[in-house]
C-alpha positions as a printed Julia matrix, in Angstrom:
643×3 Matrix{Float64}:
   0.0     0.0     0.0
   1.54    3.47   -1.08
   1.36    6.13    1.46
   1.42    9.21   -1.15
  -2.04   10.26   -1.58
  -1.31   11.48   -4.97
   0.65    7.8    -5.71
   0.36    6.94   -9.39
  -0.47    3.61  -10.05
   0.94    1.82  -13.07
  -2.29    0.09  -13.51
  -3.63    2.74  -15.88
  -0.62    4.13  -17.48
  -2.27    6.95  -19.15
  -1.53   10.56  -18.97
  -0.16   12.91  -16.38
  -0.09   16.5   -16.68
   2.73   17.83  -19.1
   4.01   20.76  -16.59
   5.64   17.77  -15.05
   7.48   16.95  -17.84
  11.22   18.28  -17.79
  13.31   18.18  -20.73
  15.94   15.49  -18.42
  13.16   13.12  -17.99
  12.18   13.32  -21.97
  15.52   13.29  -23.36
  16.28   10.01  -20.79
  12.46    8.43  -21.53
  12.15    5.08  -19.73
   8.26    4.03  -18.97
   6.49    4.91  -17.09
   6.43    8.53  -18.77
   2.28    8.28  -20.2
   2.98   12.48  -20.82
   5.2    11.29  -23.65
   3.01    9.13  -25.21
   0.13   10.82  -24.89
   1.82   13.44  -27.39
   3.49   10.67  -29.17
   0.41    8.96  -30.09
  -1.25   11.86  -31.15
   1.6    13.63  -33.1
   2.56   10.04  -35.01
  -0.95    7.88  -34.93
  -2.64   11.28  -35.64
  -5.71    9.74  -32.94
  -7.11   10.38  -29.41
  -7.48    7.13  -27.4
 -10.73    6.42  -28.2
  -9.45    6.09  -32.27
 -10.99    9.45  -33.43
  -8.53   10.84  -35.81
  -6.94   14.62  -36.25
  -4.94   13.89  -38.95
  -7.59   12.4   -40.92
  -9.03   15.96  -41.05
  -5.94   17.59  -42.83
  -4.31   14.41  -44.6
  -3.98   14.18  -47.74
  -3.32   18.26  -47.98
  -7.22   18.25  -47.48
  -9.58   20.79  -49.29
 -12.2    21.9   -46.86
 -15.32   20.83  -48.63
 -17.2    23.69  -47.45
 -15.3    26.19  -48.37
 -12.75   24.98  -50.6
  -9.77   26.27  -48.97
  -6.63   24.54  -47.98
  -7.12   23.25  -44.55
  -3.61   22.42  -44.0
  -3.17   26.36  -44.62
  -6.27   27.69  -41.86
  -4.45   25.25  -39.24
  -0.86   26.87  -39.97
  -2.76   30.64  -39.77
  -4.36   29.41  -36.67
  -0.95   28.88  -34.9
   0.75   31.91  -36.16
  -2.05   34.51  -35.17
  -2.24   32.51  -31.39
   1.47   32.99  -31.56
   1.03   36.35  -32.41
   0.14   37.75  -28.85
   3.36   37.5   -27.97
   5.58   40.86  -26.7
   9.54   39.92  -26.0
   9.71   43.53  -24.26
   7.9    41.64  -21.31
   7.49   38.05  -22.12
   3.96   38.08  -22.21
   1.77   36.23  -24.87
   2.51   33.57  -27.61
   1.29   30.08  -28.47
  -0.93   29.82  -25.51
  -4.42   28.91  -26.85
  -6.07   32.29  -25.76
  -7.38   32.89  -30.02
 -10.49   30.95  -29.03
 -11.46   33.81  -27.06
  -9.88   36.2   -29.6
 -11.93   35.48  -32.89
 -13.49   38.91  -32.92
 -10.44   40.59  -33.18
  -9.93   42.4   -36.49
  -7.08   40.12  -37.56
  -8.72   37.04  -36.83
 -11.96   37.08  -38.52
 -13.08   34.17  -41.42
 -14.53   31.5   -41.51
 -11.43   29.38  -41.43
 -10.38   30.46  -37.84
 -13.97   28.95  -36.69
 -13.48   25.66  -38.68
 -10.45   24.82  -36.88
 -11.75   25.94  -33.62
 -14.0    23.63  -34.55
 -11.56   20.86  -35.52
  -9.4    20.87  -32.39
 -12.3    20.98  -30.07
 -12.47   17.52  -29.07
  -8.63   16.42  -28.86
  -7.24   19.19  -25.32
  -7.47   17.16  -22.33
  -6.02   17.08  -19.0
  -2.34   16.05  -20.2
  -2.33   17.87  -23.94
  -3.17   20.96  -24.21
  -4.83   23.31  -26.07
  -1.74   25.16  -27.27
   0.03   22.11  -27.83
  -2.83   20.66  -30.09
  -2.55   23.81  -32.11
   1.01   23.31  -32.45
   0.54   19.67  -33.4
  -2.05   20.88  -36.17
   0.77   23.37  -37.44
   3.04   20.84  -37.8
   0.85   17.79  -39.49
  -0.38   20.8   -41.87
   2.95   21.35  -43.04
   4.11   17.63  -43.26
   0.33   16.36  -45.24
   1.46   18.89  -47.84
   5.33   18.08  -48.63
   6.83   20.13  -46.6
   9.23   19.64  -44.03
   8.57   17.82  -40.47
   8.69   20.06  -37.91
  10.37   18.89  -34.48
   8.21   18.96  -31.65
   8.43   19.96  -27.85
   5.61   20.14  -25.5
   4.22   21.97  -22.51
   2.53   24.65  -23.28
  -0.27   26.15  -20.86
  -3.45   27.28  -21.75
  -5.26   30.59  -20.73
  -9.08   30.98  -20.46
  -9.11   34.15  -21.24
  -8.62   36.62  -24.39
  -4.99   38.36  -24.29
  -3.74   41.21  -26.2
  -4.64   40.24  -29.68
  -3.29   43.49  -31.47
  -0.46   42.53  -32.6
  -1.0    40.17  -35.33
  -0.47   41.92  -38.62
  -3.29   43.03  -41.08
  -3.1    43.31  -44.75
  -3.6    47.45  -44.44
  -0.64   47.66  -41.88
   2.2    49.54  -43.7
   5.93   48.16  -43.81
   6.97   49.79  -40.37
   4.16   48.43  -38.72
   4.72   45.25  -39.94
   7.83   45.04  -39.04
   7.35   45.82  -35.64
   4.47   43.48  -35.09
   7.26   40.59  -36.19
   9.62   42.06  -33.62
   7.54   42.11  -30.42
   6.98   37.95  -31.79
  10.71   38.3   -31.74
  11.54   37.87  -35.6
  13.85   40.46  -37.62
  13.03   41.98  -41.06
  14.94   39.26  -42.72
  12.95   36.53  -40.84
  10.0    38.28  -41.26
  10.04   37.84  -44.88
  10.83   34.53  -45.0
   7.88   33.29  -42.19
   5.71   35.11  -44.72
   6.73   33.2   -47.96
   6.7    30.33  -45.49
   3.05   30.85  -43.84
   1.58   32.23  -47.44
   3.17   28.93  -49.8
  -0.14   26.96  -49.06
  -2.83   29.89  -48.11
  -5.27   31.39  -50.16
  -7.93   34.24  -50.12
 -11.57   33.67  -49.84
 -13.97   36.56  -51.65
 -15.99   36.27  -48.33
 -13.16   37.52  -45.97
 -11.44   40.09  -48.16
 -14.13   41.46  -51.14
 -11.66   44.32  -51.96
  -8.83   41.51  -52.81
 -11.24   39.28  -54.59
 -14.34   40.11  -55.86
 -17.26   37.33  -55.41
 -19.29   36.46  -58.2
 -21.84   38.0   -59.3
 -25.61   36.13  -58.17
 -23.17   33.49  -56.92
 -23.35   32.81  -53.3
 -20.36   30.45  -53.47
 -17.11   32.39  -52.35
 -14.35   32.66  -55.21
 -10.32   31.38  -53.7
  -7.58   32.59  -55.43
  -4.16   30.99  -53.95
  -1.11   32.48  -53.24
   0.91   30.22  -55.63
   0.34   27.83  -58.67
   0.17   24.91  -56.4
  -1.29   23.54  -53.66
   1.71   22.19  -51.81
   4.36   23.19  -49.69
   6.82   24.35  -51.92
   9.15   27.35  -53.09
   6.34   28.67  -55.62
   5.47   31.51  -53.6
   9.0    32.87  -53.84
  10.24   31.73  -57.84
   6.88   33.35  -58.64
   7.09   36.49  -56.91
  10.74   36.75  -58.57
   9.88   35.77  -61.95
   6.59   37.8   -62.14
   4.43   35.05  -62.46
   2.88   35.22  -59.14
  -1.07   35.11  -58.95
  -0.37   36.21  -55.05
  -3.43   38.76  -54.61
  -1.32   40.54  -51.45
   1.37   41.23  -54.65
  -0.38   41.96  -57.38
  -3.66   43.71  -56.08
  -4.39   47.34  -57.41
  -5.53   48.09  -54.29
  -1.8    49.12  -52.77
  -3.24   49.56  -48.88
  -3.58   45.74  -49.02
  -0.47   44.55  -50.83
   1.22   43.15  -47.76
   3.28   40.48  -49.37
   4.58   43.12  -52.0
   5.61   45.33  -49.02
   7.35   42.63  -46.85
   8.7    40.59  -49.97
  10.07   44.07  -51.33
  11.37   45.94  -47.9
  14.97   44.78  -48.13
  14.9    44.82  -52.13
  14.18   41.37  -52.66
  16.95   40.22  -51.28
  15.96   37.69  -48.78
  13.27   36.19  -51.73
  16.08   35.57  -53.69
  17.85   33.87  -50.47
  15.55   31.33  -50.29
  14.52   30.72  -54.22
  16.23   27.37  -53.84
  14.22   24.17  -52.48
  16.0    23.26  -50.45
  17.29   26.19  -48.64
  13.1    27.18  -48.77
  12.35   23.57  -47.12
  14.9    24.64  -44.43
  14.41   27.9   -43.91
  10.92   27.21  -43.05
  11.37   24.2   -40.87
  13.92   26.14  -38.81
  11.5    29.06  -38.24
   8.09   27.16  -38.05
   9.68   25.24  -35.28
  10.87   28.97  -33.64
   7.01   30.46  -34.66
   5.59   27.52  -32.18
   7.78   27.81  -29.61
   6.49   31.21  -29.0
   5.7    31.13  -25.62
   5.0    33.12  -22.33
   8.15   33.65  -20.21
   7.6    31.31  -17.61
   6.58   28.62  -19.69
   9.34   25.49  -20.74
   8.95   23.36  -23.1
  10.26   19.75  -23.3
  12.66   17.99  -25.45
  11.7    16.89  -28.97
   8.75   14.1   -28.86
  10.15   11.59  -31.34
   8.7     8.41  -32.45
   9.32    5.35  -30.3
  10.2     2.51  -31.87
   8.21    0.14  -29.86
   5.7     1.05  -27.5
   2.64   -0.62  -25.16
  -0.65    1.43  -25.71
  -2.68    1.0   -21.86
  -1.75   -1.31  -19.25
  -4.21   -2.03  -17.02
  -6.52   -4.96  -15.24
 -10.0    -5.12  -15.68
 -13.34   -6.83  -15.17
 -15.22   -8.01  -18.44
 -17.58  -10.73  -18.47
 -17.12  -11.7   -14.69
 -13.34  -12.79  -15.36
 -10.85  -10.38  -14.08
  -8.08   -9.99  -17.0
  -5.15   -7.97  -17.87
  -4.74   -5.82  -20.99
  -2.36   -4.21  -22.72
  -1.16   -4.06  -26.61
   2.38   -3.55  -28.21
   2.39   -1.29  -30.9
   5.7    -2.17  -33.41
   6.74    0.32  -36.11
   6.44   -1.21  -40.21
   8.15    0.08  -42.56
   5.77    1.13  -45.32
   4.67   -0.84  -48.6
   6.36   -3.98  -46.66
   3.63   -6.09  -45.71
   4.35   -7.93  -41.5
   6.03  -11.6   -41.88
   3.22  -14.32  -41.58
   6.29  -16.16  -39.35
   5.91  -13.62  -37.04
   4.94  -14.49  -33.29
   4.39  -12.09  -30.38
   4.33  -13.26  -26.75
   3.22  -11.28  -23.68
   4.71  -12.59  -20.98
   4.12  -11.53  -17.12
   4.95  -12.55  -13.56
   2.82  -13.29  -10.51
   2.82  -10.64   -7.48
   1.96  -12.96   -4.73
   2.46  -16.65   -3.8
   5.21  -19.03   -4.15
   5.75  -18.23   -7.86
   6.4   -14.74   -6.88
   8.09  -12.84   -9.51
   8.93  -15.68  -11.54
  10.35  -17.52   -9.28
   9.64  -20.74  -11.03
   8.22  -19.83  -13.96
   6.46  -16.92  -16.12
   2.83  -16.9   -17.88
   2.67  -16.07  -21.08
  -0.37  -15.88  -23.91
  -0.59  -14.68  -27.35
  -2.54  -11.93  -29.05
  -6.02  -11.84  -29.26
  -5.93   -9.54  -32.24
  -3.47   -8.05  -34.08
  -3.86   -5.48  -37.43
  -1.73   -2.91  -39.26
  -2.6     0.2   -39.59
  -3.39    1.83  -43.15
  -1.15    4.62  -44.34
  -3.86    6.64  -45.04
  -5.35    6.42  -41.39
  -2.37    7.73  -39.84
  -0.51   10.96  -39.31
   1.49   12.44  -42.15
   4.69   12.47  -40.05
   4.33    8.62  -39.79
   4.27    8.31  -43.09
   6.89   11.39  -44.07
   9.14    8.92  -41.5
   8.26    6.1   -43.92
   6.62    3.93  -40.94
   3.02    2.8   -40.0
   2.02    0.65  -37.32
   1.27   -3.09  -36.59
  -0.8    -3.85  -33.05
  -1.1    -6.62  -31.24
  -3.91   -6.91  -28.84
  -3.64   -8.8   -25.46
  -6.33   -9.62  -22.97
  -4.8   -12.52  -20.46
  -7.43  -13.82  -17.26
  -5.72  -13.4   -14.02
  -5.7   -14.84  -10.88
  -6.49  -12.24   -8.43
  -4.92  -13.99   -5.75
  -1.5   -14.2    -7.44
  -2.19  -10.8    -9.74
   0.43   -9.25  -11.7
   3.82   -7.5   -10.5
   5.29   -7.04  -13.72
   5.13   -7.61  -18.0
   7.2    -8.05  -20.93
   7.11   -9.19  -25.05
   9.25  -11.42  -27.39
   8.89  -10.63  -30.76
  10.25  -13.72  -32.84
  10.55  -12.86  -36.45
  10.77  -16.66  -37.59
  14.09  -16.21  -39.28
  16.22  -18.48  -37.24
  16.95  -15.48  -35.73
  17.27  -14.73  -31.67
  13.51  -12.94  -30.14
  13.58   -9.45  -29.46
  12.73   -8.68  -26.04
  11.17   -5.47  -24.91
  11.73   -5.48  -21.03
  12.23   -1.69  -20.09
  15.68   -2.09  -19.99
  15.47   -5.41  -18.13
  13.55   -4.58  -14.91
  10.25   -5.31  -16.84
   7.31   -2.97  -17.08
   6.34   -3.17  -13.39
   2.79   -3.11  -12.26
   2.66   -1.2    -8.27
  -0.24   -2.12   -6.98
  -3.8    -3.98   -7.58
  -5.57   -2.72   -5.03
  -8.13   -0.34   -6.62
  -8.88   -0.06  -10.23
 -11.58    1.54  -13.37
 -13.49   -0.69  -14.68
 -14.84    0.55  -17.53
 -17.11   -2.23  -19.53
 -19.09   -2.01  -16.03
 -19.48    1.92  -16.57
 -21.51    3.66  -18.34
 -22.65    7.21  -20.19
 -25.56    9.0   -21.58
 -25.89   11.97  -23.59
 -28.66   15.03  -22.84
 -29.22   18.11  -23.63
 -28.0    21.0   -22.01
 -30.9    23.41  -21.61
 -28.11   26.54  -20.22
 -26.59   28.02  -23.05
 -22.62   28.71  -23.38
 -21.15   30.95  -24.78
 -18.91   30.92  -28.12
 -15.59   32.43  -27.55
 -15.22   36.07  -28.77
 -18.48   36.98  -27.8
 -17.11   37.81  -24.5
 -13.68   39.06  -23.44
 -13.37   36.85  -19.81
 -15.18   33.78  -20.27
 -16.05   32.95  -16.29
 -13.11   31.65  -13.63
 -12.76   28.57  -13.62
 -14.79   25.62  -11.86
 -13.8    24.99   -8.07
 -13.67   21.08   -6.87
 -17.6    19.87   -6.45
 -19.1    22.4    -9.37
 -21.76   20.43  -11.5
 -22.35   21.0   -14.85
 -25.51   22.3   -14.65
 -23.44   24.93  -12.32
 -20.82   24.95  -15.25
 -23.58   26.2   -18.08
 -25.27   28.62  -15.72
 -21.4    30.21  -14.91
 -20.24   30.47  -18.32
 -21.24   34.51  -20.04
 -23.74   35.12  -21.95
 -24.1    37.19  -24.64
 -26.39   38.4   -28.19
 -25.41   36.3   -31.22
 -22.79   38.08  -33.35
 -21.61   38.21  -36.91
 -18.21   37.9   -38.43
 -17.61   38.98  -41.55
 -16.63   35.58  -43.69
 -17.33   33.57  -40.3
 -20.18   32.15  -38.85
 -22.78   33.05  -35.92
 -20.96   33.45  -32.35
 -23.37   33.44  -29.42
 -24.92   31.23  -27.22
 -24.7    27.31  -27.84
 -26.41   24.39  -26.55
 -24.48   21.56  -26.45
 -24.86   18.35  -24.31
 -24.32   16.87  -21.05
 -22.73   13.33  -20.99
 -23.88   11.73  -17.62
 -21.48    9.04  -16.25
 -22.18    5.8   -14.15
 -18.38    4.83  -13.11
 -17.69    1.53  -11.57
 -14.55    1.01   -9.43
 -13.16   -2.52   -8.02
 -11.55   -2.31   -4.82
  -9.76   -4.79   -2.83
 -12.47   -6.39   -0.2
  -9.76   -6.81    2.19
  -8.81   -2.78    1.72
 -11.56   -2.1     3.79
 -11.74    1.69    2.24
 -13.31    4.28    5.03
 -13.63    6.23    1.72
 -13.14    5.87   -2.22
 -13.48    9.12   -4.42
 -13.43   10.08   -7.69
 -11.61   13.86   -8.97
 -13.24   14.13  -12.59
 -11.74   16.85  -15.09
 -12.81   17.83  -18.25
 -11.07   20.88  -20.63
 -12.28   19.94  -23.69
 -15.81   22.03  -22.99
 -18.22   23.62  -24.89
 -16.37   26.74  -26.85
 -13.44   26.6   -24.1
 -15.6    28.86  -21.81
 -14.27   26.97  -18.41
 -12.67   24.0   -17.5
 -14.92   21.02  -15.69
 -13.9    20.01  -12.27
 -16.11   17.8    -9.43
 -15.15   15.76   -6.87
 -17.34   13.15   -5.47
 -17.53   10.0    -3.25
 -18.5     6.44   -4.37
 -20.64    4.23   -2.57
 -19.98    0.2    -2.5
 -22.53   -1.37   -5.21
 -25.3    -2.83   -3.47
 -26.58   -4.41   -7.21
 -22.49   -5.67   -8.19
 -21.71   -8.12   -5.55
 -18.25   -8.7    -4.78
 -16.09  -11.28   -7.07
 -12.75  -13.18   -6.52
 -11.6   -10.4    -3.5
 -12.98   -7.23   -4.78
 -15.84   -4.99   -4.13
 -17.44   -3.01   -6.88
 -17.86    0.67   -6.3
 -19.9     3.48   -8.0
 -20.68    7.21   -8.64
 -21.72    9.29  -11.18
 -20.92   12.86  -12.69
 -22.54   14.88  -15.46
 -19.64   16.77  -17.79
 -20.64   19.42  -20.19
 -16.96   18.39  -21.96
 -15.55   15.51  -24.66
 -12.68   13.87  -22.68
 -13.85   13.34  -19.17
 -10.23   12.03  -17.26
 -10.71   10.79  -13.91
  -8.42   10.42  -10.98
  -9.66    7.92   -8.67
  -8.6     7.08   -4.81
  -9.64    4.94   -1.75
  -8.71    5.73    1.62
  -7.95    2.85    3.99
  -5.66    3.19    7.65
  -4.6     6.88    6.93
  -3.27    5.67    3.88
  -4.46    6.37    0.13
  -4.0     4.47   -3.16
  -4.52    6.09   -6.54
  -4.58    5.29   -9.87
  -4.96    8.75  -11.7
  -5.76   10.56  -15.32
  -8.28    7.37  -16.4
 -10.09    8.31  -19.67
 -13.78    7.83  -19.92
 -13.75    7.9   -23.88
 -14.24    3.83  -24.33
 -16.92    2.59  -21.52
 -19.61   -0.32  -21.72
 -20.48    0.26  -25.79
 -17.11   -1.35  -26.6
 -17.54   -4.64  -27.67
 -15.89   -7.6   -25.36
 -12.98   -9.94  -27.0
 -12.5   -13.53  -24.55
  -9.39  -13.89  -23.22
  -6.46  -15.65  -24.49
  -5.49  -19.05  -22.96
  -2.31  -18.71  -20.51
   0.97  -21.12  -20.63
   3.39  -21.1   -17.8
   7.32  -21.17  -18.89
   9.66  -22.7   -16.82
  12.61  -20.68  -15.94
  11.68  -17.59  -17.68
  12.38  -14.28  -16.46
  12.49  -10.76  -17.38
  15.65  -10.99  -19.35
  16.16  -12.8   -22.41
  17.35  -11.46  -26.32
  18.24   -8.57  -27.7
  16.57   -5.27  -25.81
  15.58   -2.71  -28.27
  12.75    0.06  -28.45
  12.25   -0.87  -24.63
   9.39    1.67  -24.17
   5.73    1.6   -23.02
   2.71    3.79  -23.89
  -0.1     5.92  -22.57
  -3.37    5.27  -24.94
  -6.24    3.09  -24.3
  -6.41    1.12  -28.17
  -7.01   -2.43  -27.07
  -9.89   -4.1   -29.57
  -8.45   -1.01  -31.96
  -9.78   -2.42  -34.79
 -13.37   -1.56  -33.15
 -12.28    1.4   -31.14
 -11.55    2.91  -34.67
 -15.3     2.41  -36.07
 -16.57    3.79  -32.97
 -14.13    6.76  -32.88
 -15.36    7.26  -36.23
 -18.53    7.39  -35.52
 -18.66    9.96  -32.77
 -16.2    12.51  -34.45
């Protein structure tokens, strides 16, 4: 029994809040670190836990089919004007996530800004960010489009509220201006220039956000485009162009000379920086090195991590369960595949585990082991482009073992036998094995449960209000949440849609807990958190007690437990405790996404193995993950189907 009341157990690897995350501990990864692979799955899968999919909304260098602009491009702008808050004469501002209460700022109005509001909306959550979602969506832009993969570092913090949102530049703004907006971001005239060729290569204008640029149709309600460039990629066409005189760029060759920003920036040094980066290559550079700068943008006091890079081998969820009255184990390894080769049929994967308790402690004697229950690959097309610029996809293997309460687990491992006469490949965390701390309380979530109703208290869109409300204290219900959150008339954008009130709905939750009988709990507790809400107004926050099941009776040792909570948000994460002799156990950031509509697999049958132990072959990749994707095949239709 652990002592710490905030104790994390390794039941649930999932996700712990990235301000914990110092650059030491991500440059020197060992599991558990669920931060990191939170990020990691999301960056490289391109998915939340539950299967739905960001990068499916910008990959393949995706048209918006509503609009017909580059969406790749709206998610780049979206970054750059968040990062454009910042001031370097006091630190203040950057990529911080405060645009979503910004989008009635002169600079940020159109109908693309919304959209991708709109996109992200679902994927913050109590270990990634806001900001850091943004700056994922800037960087899988750029990649789905050809252009060059941005390194990544994590950590930034959100605000929930609007911040100075005057210093992003406007097409009327006249050189000096401009250049002085790009200094207080903390860019010179030179790299001013080139962050424009490099923000503009994929954009385009829409008739409904700038008439005087380009006129809409006549008795046509559908808005006319024109790109920057003669292509649709991310490429040096937006600087050969502009040098040759071919450009089509309507911020170059407008009549209008109050809105020719490009021509102005492009020209201020006499084209001399243009013709600095005319070459591919030194373009494709040049960009990566200062879109990587643009997103690491941030308020003084906030630091960022090392670069997230892909692990070569990694265990989405570890965690025991209860699913059709047999208390079982699961976990998957996820192996990187090199694209357009197709997995060896010869291959075999083998979990492999030791008991916690009894005379086989350990591994004493021997080790259990079991094969897959499932296993798939993903297709390249379902993943995120910087998977796929890295020339990898993914195969999983899905485990679900039974275990013997009494004995339980203490700690896990995998051999991954090619079949080419070749030695296994262990993945053992470096040789100590992925150790499990403690069984004594645990989610189970095929015995929990969630409804969806409507929220009769509107919330309000952000913009429509400078301060959305502070934020939730500990116990706040949601119907407290809608009736806190501002009010406000509907307003109008031009080229954007309505902002005002919105009704969105409550998901209710029935949460079931098992907890050791012989724990004897005076209390068990649940601290529920949810910052994926409606429009960002507030974050969600309750705590409340559970009550032992009268309805579940207890099975094999452990007593069932339950509560419920109503969330106004779309990731509900849940920290959950019991509190026995002074002491309390925890097993903390559980996602809610997957509960009792996921189908159930059976269990794979068990072999003991004399003699083995944690060691074994050749120790590669030896890392673990963070993201719940066991039955993926099915968590992908369902994620799917909710997005």
């Amino acid at each position: 029994m652990h002592k710490s009341s905030t104790k994390v157990s390794l039941l649930y690897l999932y996700l712990l809040p990235l301000f914990s995350i110092s650059a030491s501990a991500a440059s020197s990864y060992k599991w558990p670190s669920p931060q990191y692979d939170a990020l990691e799955t999301l960056l490289y899968e391109g998915r939340r836990s539950d299967g739905s999919s960001l990068s499916s909304l910008v990959a393949p260098c995706r048209k918006r089919a509503s609009t017909g602009t580059s969406v790749p491009a709206e998610w780049l702008r979206f970054a750059f004007h968040d990062m454009a808050t910042h001031n370097v004469d006091d630190g203040t501002g950057g990529l911080d996530g405060s645009i979503v209460y910004e989008l009635n700022a002169p600079e940020n109005f159109g109908e693309g800004f919304i959209d991708t509001l709109s996109d992200f909306s679902t994927f913050p959550n109590k270990a990634i960010s806001r900001a850091d979602v943004i700056a994922i969506g800037a960087i899988m832009g750029v990649a789905t489009c050809g252009g060059p993969t941005i390194p990544f570092r994590a950590g930034r913090m959100d605000v929930w509220k609007g911040g100075s949102s005057d210093n992003a530049p406007i097409p009327e703004d006249d050189i000096n201006t401009l250049k002085d907006s790009f200094r207080k971001m903390g860019f010179t005239q030179e790299e001013m220039i080139q962050l424009t060729a490099c923000g503009h290569t994929m954009g385009a204008v829409r008739s409904t956000d700038f008439p005087q640029l380009v006129p809409p149709t006549q008795g046509s309600t559908t808005p006319v485009v024109k790109d920057f460039d003669g292509t649709t990629q991310f490429d040096n066409a937006i600087v050969t162009e502009y040098l040759d005189g071919s450009t089509q760029n309507v911020l170059v060759v407008t009549s209008n000379a109050t809105m020719a920003s490009d021509l102005r920036v492009f020209s201020s040094d006499g084209n001399s920086t243009m013709k600095g980066i005319a070459d591919a290559n030194k373009f494709k550079s040049t960009c990566q090195t200062l879109l990587q700068r643009m997103i690491e943008v941030v308020p003084k006091d906030v630091t960022l991590t090392d670069e997230i890079t892909l692990i070569p081998a990694k265990v989405n969820s570890a965690a025991l369960s209860y699913e059709n009255k047999k208390f079982v184990f699961k976990t998957e390894l996820r192996l990187n595949q090199a694209l357009n080769q197709t997995v060896s049929s010869k291959r075999t994967v083998t979990l492999l585990w030791c008991a916690a308790n009894g005379t086989n402690k350990d591994c004493a004697d021997s080790a259990f082991s079991a094969i897959p229950v499932s296993n798939m690959t993903d297709d390249a097309s379902t993943i995120s482009p910087l998977a796929t610029t890295a020339g990898v996809t993914f195969a999983h293997y899905q485990f679900v073992v039974p275990i013997d309460t009494s004995s339980s687990i203490s700690k896990f491992w995998f051999e991954v036998n090619e079949g080419d006469g070749k030695s296994a490949t262990t993945y053992n965390n470096g040789g100590d094995g992925y150790k499990i701390d403690q069984d004594s309380i645990f989610f189970v979530p095929m015995l929990s449960h969630v409804d969806s109703v409507a929220n009769t208290s509107p919330a309000t869109m952000p913009g429509s209000s400078p301060t959305p409300a502070a934020p939730l204290t500990s116990g706040t219900s949601a119907a407290s949440a809608a009736a806190q959150a501002t009010t406000a008339p509907a307003l109008r954008r031009r080229g954007g849609g309505p902002i005002g009130p919105a009704l969105p709905q409550n998901k209710v939750y029935n949460l079931v807990i098992a907890v050791k009988s012989s724990l004897a709990p005076s209390r068990v507790y649940v601290d529920s958190t949810d910052v994926a809400t409606p429009n960002f107004t507030q974050p969600f926050s309750q705590t409340f007690d559970l009550q032992k099941s009268s309805s579940l009776p207890a099975q094999d040792g452990y007593d069932f437990w339950t509560g419920g909570v109503t969330s106004p948000g779309a990731q509900l994460m849940v920290d959950i405790h019991a509190v026995a002799s002074g002491q309390t156990i925890s097993q903390t950031y559980v996602p809610t996404l997957l509960l009792d509509n996921t189908p159930q697999v059976d269990p794979s049958n068990v072999t003991m193995v004399k003699g083995k132990k944690t060691g074994g072959a050749l120790r590669v990749g030896e890392v673990i993950g963070s993201v719940w994707l066991a039955l993926l095949p099915v968590v992908m239709a369902i994620g799917a189907s909710v997005m």
